[in-house]
N, C-alpha and C positions, 0 to 999 in steps of 0.2 A: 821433127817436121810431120811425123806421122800422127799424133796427137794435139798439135798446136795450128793455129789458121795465122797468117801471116800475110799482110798486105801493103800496098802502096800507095800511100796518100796521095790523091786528086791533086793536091796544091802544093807541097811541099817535093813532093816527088821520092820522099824518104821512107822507109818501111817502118809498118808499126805493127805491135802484137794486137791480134783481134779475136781473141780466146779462144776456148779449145774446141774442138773439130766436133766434139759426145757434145754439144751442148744446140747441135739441130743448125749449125751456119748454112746459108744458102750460098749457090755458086752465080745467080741468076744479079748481083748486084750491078745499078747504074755505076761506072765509074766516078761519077761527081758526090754520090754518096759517101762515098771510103772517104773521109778525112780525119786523120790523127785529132788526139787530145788537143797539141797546141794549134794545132791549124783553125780546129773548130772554135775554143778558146778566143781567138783573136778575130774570127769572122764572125762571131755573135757578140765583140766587146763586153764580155762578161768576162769575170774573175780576172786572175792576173797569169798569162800565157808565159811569164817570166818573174821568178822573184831574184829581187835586188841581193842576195846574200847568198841563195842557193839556185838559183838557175831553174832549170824545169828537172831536177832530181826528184824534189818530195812534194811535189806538185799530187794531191788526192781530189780524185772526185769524187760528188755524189751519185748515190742512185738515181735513175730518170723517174722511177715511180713513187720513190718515199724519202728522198734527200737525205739518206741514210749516207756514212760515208759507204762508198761501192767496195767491191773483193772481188767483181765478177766481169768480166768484160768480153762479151759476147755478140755475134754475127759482127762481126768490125766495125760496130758504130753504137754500141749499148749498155752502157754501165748499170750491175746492179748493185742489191747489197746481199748478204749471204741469204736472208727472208724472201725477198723477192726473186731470187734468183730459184730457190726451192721450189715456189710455186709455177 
């Protein structure tokens, strides 16, 4: 807990990993901002928030800047990929 940021999603009510605490997270967040993977998933109707064969297990996002697949998931709402996350 002491190197990890950890949150509770606006809409689901359930906690999700929000990357690690060395990567500059702010404490100053709206609560309606904080929304897990699936929650966002399903309120923008994009991708599929559930697959039919494996559930939300191996569910991968992309990067928000270069649609790279992501490795980085940062301030509780920011997926990067390992490049953009460098910079």
């Amino acid at each position: 807990m002491s190197t990890l940021s950890y949150f509770e999603c606006f809409k689901c009510k359930n906690p999700y990993f929000g990357g690690r605490k060395e990567c500059g997270g702010r404490e100053d967040f709206k609560p309606e901002d904080l929304v897990c993977g699936k929650c966002a998933a399903a309120s923008l109707q994009i991708g599929n928030a559930k697959c039919a064969k494996h559930g939300t297990e191996f569910i991968e996002f992309k990067c928000k800047f270069c649609c790279s697949i992501s490795n980085w998931f940062c301030w509780g709402n920011t997926h990067f990929c390992e490049d953009c996350h460098k910079r």
